[in-house]
C-alpha positions as CSV (number, residue, x, y, z in Angstrom):
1,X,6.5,9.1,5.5
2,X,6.6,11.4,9.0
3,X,10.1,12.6,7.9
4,X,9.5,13.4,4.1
5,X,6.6,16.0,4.3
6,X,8.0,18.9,1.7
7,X,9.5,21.6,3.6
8,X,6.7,23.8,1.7
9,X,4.4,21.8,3.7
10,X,6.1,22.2,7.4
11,X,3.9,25.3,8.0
12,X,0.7,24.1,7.0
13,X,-2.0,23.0,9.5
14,X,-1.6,18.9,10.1
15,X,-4.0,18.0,12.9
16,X,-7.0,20.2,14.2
17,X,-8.6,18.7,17.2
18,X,-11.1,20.6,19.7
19,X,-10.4,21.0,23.3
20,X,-12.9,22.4,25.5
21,X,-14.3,25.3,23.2
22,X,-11.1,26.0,21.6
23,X,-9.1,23.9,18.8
24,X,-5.8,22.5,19.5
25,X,-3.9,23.0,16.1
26,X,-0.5,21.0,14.9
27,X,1.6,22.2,11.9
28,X,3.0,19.4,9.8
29,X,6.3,20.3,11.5
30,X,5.2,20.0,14.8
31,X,3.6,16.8,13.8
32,X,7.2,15.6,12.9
33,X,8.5,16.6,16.0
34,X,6.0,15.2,18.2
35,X,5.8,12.0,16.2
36,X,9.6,11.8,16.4
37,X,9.7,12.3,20.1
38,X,6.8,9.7,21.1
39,X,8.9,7.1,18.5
40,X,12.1,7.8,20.5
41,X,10.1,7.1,23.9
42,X,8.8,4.2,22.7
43,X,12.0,2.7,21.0
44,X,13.7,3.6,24.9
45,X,11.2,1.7,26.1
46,X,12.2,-1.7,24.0
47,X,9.4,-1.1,21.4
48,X,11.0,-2.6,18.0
49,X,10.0,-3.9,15.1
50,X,7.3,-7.3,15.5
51,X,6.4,-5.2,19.4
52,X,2.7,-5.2,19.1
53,X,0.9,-2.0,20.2
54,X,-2.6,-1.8,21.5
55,X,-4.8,1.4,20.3
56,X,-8.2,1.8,21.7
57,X,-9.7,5.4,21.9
58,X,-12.6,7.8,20.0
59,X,-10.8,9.8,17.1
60,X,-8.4,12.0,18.8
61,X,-5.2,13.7,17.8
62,X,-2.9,11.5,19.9
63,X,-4.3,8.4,17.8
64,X,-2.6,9.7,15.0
65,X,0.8,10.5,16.8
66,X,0.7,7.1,18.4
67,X,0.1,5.2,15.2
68,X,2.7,7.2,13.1
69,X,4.8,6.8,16.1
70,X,4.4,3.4,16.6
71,X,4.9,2.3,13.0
72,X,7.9,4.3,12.5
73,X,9.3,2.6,15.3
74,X,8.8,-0.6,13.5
75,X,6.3,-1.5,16.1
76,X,2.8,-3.3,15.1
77,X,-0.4,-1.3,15.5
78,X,-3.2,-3.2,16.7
79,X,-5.9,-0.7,16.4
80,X,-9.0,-2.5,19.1
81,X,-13.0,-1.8,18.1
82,X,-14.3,0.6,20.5
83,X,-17.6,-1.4,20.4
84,X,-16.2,-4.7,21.7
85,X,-17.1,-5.8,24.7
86,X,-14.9,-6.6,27.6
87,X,-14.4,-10.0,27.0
88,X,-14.3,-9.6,23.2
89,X,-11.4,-7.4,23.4
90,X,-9.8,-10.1,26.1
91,X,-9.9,-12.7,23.1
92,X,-8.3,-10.5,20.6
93,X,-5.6,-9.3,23.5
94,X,-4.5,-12.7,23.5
95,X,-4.2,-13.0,20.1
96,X,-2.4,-10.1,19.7
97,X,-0.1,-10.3,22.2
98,X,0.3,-6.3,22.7
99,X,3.2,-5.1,25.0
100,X,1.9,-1.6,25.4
101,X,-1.7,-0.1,25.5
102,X,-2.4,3.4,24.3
103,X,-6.5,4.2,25.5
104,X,-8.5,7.3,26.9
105,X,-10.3,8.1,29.8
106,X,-13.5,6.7,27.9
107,X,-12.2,3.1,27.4
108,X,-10.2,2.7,30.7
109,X,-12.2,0.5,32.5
110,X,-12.9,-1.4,29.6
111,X,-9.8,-1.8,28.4
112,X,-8.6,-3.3,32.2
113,X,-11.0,-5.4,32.7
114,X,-10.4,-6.9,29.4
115,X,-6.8,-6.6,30.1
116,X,-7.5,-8.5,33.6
117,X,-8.9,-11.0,31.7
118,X,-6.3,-11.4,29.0
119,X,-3.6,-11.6,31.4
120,X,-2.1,-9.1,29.5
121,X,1.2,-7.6,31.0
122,X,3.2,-4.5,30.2
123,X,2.7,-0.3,29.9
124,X,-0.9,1.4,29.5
125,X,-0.5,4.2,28.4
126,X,-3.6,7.0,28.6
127,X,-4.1,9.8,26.4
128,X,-5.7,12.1,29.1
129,X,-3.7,13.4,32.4
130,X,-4.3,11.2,35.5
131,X,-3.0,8.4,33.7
132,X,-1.0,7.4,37.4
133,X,-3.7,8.3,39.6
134,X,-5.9,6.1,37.5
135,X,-3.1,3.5,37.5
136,X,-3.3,3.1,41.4
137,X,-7.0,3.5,41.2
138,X,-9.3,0.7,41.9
139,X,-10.0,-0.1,38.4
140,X,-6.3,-1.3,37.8
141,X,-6.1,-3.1,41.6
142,X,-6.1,-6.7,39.7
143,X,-3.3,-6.1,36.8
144,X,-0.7,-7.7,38.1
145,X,2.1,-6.9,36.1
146,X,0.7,-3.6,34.5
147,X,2.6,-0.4,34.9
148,X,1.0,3.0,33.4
149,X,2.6,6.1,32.1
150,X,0.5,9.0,30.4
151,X,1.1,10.1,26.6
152,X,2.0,14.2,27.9
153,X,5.4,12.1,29.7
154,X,6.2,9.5,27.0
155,X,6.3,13.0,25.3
156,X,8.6,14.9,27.5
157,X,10.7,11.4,28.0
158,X,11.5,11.6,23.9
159,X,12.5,15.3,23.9
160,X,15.0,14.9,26.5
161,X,16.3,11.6,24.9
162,X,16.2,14.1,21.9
163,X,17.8,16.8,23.4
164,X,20.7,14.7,25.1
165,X,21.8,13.1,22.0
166,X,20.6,9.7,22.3
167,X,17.8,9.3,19.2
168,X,17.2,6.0,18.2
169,X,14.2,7.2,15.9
170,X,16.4,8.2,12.8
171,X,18.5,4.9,13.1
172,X,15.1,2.7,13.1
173,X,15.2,0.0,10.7
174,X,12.3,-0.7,9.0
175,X,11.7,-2.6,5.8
176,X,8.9,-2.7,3.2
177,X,7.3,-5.8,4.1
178,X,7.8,-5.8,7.8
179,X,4.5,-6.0,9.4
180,X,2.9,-2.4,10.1
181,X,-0.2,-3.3,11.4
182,X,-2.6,-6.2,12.3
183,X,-6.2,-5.6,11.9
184,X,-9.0,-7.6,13.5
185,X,-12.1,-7.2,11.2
186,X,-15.1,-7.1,12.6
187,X,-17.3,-8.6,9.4
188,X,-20.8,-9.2,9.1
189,X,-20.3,-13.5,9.5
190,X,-19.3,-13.2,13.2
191,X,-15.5,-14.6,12.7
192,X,-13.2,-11.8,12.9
193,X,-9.8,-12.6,11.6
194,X,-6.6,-11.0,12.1
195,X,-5.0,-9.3,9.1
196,X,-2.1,-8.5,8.5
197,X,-0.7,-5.2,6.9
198,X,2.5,-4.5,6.1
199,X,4.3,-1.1,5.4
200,X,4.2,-1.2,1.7
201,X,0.8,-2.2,1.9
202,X,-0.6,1.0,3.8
203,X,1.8,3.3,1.9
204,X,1.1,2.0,-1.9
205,X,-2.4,2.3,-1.2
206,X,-2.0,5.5,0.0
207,X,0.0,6.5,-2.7
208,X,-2.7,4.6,-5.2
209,X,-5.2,6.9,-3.8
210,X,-3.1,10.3,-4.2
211,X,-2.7,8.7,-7.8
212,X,-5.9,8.0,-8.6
213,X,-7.7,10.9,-7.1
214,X,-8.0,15.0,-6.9
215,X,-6.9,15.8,-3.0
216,X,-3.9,18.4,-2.5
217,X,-3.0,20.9,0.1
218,X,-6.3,22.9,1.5
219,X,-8.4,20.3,1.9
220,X,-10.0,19.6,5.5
221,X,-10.5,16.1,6.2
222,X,-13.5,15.7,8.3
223,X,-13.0,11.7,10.1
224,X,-15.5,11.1,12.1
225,X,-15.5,7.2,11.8
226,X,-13.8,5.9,13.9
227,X,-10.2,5.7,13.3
228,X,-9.8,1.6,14.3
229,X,-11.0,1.0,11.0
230,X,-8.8,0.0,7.4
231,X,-11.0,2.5,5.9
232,X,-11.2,6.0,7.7
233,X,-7.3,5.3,8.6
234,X,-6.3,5.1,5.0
235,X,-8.6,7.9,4.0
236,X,-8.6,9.7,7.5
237,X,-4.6,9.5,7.7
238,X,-2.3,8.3,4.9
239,X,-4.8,10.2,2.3
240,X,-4.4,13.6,3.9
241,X,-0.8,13.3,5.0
242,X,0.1,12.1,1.7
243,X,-1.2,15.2,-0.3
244,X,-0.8,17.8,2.3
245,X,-4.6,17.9,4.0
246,X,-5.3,18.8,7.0
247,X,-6.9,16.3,9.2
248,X,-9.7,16.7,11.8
249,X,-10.5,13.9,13.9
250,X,-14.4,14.0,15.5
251,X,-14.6,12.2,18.8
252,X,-18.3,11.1,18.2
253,X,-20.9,10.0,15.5
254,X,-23.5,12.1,17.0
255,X,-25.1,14.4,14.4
256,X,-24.8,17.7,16.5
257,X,-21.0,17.0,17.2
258,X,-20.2,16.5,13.5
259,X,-22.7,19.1,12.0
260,X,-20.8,21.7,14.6
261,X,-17.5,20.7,13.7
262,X,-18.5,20.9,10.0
263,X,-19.7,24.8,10.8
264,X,-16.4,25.7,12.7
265,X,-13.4,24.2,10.8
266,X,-14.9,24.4,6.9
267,X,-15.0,20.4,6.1
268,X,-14.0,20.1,2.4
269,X,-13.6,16.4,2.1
270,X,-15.6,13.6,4.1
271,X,-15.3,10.0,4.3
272,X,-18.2,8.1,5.2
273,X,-20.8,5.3,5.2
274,X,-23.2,4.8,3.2
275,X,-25.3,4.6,6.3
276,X,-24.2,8.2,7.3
277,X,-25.0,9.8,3.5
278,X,-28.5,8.2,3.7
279,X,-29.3,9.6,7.1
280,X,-28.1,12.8,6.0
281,X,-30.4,12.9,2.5
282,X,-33.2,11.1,4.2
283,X,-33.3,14.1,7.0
284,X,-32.7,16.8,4.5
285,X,-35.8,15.4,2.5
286,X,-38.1,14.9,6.4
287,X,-37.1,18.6,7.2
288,X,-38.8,19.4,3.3
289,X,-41.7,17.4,4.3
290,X,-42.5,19.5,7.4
291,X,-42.3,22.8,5.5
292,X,-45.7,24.8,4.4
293,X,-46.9,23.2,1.3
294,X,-44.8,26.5,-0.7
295,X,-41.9,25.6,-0.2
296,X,-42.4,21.9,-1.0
297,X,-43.4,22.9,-4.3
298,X,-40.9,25.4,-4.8
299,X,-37.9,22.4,-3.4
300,X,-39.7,19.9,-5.9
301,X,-39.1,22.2,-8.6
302,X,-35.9,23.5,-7.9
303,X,-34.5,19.8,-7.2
304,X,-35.7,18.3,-10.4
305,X,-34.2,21.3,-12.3
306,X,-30.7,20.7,-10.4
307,X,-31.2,17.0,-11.7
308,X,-32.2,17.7,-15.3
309,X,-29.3,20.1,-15.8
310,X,-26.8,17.8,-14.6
311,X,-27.9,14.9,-16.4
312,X,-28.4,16.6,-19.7
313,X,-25.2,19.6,-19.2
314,X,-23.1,18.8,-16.4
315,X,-24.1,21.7,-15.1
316,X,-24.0,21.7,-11.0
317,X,-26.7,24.1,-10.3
318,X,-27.3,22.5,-6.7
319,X,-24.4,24.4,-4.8
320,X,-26.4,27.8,-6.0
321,X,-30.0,26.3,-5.9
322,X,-29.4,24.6,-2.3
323,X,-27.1,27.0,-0.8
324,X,-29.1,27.5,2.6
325,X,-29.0,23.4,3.3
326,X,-25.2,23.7,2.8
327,X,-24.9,26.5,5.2
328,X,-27.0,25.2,7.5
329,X,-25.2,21.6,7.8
330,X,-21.5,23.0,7.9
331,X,-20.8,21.7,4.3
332,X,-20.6,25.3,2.1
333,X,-17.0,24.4,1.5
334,X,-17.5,20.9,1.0
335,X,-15.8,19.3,-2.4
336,X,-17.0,15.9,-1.8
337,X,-18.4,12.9,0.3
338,X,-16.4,9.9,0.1
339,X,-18.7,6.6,0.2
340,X,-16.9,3.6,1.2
341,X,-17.8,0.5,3.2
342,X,-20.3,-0.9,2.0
343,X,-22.9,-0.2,-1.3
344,X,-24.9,2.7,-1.4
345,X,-28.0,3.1,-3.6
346,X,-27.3,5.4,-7.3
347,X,-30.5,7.5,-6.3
348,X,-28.7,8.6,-2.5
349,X,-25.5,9.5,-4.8
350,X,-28.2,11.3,-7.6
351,X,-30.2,13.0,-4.8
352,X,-27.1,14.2,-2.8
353,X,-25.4,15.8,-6.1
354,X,-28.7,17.6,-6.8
355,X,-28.5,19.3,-3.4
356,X,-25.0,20.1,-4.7
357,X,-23.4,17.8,-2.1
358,X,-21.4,16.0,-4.2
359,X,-20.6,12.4,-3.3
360,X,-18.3,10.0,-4.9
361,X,-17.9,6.1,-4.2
362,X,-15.1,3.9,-3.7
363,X,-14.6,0.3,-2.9
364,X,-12.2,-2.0,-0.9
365,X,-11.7,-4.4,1.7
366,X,-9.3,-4.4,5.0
367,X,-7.5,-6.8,2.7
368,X,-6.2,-4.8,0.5
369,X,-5.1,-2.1,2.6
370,X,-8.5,-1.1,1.8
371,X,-9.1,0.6,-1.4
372,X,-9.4,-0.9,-4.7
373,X,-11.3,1.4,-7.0
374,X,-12.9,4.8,-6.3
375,X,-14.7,7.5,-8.5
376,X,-13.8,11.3,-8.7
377,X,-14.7,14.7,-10.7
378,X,-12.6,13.5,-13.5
379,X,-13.9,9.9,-13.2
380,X,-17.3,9.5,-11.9
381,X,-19.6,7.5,-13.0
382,X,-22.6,7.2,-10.8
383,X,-23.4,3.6,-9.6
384,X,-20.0,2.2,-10.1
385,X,-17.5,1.8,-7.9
386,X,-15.0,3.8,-10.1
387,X,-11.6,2.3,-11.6
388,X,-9.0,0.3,-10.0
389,X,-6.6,2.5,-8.7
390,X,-3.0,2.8,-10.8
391,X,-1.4,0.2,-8.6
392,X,-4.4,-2.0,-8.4
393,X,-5.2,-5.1,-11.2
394,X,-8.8,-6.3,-11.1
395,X,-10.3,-8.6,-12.7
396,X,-13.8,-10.6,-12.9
397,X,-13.2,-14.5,-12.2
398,X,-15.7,-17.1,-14.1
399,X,-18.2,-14.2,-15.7
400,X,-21.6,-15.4,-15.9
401,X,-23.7,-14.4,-19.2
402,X,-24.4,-10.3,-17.9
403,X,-20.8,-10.3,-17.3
404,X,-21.1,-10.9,-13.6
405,X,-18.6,-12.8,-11.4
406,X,-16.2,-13.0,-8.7
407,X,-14.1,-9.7,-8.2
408,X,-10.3,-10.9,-7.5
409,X,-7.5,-8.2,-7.5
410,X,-3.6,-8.3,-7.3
411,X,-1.2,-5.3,-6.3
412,X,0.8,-4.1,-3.5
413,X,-1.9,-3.4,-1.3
414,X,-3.0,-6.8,-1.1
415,X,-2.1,-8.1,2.6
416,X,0.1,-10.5,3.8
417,X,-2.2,-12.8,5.3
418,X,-4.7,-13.8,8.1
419,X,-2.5,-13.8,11.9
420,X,-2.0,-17.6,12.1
421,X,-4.7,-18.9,9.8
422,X,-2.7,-19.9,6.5
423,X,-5.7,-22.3,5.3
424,X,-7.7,-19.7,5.7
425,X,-5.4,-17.7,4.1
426,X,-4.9,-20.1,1.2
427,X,-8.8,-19.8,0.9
428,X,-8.5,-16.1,-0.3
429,X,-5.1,-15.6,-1.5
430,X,-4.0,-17.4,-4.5
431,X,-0.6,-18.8,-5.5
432,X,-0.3,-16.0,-8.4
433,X,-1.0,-13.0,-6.1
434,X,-4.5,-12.7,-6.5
435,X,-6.8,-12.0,-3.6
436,X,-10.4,-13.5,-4.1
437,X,-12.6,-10.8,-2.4
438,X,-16.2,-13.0,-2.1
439,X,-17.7,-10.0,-3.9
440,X,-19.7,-10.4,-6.5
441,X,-19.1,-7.6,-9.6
442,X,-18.6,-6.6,-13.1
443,X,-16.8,-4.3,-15.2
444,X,-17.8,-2.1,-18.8
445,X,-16.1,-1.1,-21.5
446,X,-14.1,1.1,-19.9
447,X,-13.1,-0.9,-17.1
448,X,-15.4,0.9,-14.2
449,X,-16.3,-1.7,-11.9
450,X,-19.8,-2.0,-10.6
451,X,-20.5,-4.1,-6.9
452,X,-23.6,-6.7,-7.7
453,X,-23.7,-8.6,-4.5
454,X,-21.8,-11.2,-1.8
455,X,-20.7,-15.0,-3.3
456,X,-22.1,-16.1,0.3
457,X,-25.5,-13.8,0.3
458,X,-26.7,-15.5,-3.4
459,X,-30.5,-15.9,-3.0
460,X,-31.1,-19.0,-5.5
461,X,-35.0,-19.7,-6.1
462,X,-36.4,-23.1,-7.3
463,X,-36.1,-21.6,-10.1
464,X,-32.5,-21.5,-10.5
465,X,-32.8,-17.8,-10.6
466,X,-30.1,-16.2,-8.6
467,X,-30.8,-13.3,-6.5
468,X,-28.6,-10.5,-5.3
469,X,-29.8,-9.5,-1.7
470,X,-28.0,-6.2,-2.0
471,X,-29.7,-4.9,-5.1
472,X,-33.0,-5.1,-3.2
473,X,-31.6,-3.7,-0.7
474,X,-31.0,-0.8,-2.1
475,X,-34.1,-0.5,-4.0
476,X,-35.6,-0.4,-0.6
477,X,-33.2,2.5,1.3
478,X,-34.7,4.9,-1.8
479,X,-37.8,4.9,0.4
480,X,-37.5,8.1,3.1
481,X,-39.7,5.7,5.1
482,X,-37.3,2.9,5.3
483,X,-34.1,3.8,7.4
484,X,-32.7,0.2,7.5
485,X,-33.4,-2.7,6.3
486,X,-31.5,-6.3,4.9
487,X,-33.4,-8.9,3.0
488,X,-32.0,-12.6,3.6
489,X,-33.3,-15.6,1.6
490,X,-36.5,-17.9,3.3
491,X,-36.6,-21.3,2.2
492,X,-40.0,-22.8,0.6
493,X,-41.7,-26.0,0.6
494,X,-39.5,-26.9,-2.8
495,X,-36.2,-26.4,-1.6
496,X,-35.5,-22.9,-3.1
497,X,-35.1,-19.9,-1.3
498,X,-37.6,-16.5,-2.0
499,X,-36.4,-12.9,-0.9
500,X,-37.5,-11.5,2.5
501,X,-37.0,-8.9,3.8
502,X,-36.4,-7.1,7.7
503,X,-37.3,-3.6,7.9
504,X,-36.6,-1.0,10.4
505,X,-38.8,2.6,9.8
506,X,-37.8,5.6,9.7
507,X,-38.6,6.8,13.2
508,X,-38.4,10.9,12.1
509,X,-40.4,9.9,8.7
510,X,-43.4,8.4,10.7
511,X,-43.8,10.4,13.5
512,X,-43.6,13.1,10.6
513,X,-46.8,10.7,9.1
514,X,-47.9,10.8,12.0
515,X,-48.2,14.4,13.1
516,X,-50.3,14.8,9.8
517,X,-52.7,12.1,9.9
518,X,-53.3,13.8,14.0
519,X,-53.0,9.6,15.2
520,X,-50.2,7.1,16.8
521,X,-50.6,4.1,13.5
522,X,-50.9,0.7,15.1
523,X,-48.5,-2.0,14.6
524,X,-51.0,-2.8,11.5
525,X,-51.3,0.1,9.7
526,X,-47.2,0.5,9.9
527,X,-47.4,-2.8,8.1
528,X,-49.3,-1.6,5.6
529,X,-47.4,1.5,5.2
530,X,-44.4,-0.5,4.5
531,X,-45.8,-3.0,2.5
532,X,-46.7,0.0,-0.2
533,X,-43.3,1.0,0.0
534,X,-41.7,-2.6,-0.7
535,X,-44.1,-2.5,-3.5
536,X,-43.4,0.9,-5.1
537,X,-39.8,1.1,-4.2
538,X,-39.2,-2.4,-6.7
539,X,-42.2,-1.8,-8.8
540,X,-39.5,-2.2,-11.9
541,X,-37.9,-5.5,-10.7
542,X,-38.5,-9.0,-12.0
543,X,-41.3,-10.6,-10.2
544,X,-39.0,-12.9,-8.2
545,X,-36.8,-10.6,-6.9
546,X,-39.3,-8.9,-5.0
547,X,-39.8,-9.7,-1.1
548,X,-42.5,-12.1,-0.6
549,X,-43.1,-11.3,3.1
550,X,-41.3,-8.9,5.3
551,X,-41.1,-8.2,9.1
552,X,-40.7,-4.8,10.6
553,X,-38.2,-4.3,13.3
554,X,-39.3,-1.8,16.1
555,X,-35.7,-1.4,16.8
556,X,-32.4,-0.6,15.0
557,X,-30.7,-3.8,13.1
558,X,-27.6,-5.3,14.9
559,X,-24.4,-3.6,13.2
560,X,-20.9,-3.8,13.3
561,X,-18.8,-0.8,14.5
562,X,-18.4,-0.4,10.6
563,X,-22.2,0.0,10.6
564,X,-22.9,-2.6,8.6
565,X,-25.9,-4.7,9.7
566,X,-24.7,-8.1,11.3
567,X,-26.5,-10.7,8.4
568,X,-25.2,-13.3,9.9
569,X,-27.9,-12.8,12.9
570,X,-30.5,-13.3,10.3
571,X,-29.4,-16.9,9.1
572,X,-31.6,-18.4,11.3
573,X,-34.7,-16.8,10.1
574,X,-34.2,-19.0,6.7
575,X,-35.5,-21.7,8.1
């Protein structure tokens, strides 16, 4: 892919990362050549296709370079979860079997402790200068075996292999299905598995997604989830390289890094959470709350007209109406929010296009390289999940009477497999092709498909009444008072199971409450506060489908890296 950009293209701005107060800016030309020169170094160095290379770093240019690198070298990227701890990421260096290490400053000590542990043996390689004094540092003393290098001399190592006549790069044999990458999910049932990606996998999705989609040269691709992830490396990579983006890697989640980088570099294209959207939205409508009681009325106003003439014309009157809360977050050039990841609520989607921040969902899974279905301008259709993509066949296995059932899908993104787990693998992956995702869905008339809930999360009452967690859920997250929350099923006295849920406030939403009523609320009168919410946020829900108790957490739920909150910690509380 590195060595077929359009020469039209060669100019245009490829990478834009930020180095002290300046950015450090790469053409798509000089991404070729650097790519090139760090695929020579590696190939010099014995890397060849099945050589499995360890990535572990915050979003950074040189992640990019490394993977392209790397995978046009035929090597396998093992991209490690910055979040792991050091014995985590021991267990999956053993499994993966990496020859060489590519890390930062950041993750160094992690990365050789876990490395210690792992017994792992071969090159670490580290993004930021020092790598050799850090190599005979202390932290290193007990990797026996371990040499380091730094990325600046693998670098200068390929350009003089380059210059001297001896590139292996163009002569690298890689085909379709070789394996490209292996990717160790990190789940919400606390059993990660490795899967495994192959070339045409990554690419066809890739290509799906160009397909399927409006993206083209011009558009600033704003990643600030972090990159070891199916999702923002599809969308945060392949996406933008594929239709001539430019991509702009955020080193951190904090909201003062990414609002400033949104300000200085013009973001026209984001990919996010759903987590990250609702905080947005949620702090946009606290900041209202705080204003003189004015300008609350005059925002009320001006955000239900926004809504009405959408709804009724099409007509996006929020980019005009809300131009101030565009400027002042970074997004005034902003074409759209890409949702992925997990399920976010219709009204965030509503509320966020009525601010004129317009935001479009898609869905996937790491196993299927990871995007199935996504929405657009020209295909949106707000609370779906959008259509398949061109390359993509779903379809909904054993419908129940409203048309919901399990969403299976076949096409050239659909992995290879789990790393040495065929039963498992035979679990999900079908004799015909067709990967059985666990997710529970539906499709219309038209063939949009619409996200109803987890095969495993099924709340069944003694009723026989089946219950789809998520759908609460998101019920709930409509409630600026409610910044988390995941509702698992109790067991009663009969044997059925009744919703409940586990809440965690909005801390910026009650201190807000707070600050008005002139009083710190007890633990009781939080309770209470909640509880009203529960009630009016699923006032139009079946009786049974609405919590019968709840708990309120006075600290953030357990998450992945992914930011999806860890239900499997919650099992317990069933019983």
């Amino acid at each position: 892919m590195v060595d077929a950009f359009p020469a039209a293209w060669l100019g245009l701005p490829a990478l834009k990362m930020k180095r002290g107060d300046t950015y450090w800016t790469l053409t798509y030309g000089e991404l070729q050549e650097h790519t090139r020169s760090l695929g020579n170094a590696l190939l010099a160095m014995g890397v060849g296709p099945g050589t499995r290379v360890g990535l572990i770093s915050e979003n950074r240019s040189e992640w990019v370079i490394t993977y392209l690198a790397a995978a046009s070298a035929g090597a396998v990227i093992v991209p490690y979860d910055i979040l792991l701890k050091s014995d985590e990421l021991a267990a999956i260096m053993r499994a993966s079997e990496a020859k060489i290490i590519f890390t930062s400053a950041e993750y160094l000590e992690k990365v050789t402790k876990a490395a210690a542990a792992a017994g792992t043996k071969g090159t670490l390689v580290l993004f930021d200068a020092g790598a050799q004094a850090a190599g005979s540092g202390a932290a290193a003393a007990s990797l026996a075996g371990v040499t380091f290098d730094s990325f600046a001399s693998l670098l200068e190592k390929g350009r003089a292999l380059h210059a001297s006549g001896q590139d292996r790069y163009a002569a690298a044999k890689i085909a379709p299905d070789d394996l490209a990458a292996l990717i160790f999910t990190s789940g919400t049932t606390g059993v990660p598995k490795g899967v495994m990606l192959s070339h045409r996998n990554l690419v066809e999705n890739g290509d799906g997604v160009q397909q399927s989609t409006e993206l083209g040269p011009g558009d600033n691709w704003i990643i600030v989830l972090p990159f070891h992830h199916t999702y923002p490396t599809s969308m945060g990579i392949f996406t933008p390289l594929l239709t001539g983006g430019m991509i702009t890697p955020v080193p951190s989640m904090k909201t003062n890094v990414l609002i400033g980088t949104m300000k200085e570099t013009g973001a026209t294209c984001i990919p996010a959470i759903p987590l990250l959207i609702e905080k947005i939205y949620k702090g946009i409508l606290t900041n209202v709350k705080a204003k003189p009681p004015a300008v609350r009325v005059l925002f009320r106003v001006m955000f239900g007209m926004s809504k009405f003439f959408f709804k009724a014309f099409k007509v996006r009157l929020g980019k005009i109406l809300f131009k101030s809360v565009a400027r002042e977050l970074g997004l005034l050039k902003l074409r759209l929010f890409i949702s992925g990841g997990g399920p976010i609520a219709k009204e965030i989607i509503d509320g966020m296009e009525a601010l004129g921040l317009m935001t479009y969902q898609g869905y996937g899974l790491t196993e299927t390289s990871p995007v199935i279905s996504a929405t657009c301008p020209a295909h949106n259709r707000p609370g779906s999940v959008g259509l398949p993509l061109v390359n993509v066949q779903v379809r909904i296995d054993n419908p129940d009477e409203n048309g919901n059932g399990e969403i299976v899908v076949r096409g050239p993104c659909v992995m290879l497999g789990y790393l040495n787990m065929p039963a498992k693998t035979r679990e999900v992956l079908d004799a015909d092709g067709w990967l059985h995702t666990g997710d529970l869905g539906r499709q219309d008339a038209d063939g949009y498909l619409y996200i109803t809930g987890r095969l495993k999360n099924i709340i069944v009452t003694k009723g026989g009444k089946n219950i789809y967690p998520e759908e609460i859920e998101n019920l709930l997250l409509q409630s600026p008072l409610i910044a988390e929350c995941v509702v698992i099923g109790k067991l009663d006295k009969e044997g059925g199971e009744y919703p409940h849920a586990i809440i965690y406030p909005n801390p910026d939403a009650m201190r807000a409450m707070e600050a008005e009523a002139g009083k710190s609320f007890t633990d009781e009168e939080i309770r209470k506060i909640i509880r009203a919410e529960i009630q009016k946020s699923t006032a139009g829900s079946a009786v049974y489908k609405i919590p019968q108790g709840f708990d309120v957490s006075k600290e953030e739920l357990p998450k992945t890296s992914s930011s999806k909150v860890k239900r499997f910690l919650f099992a317990e509380a069933k019983r």
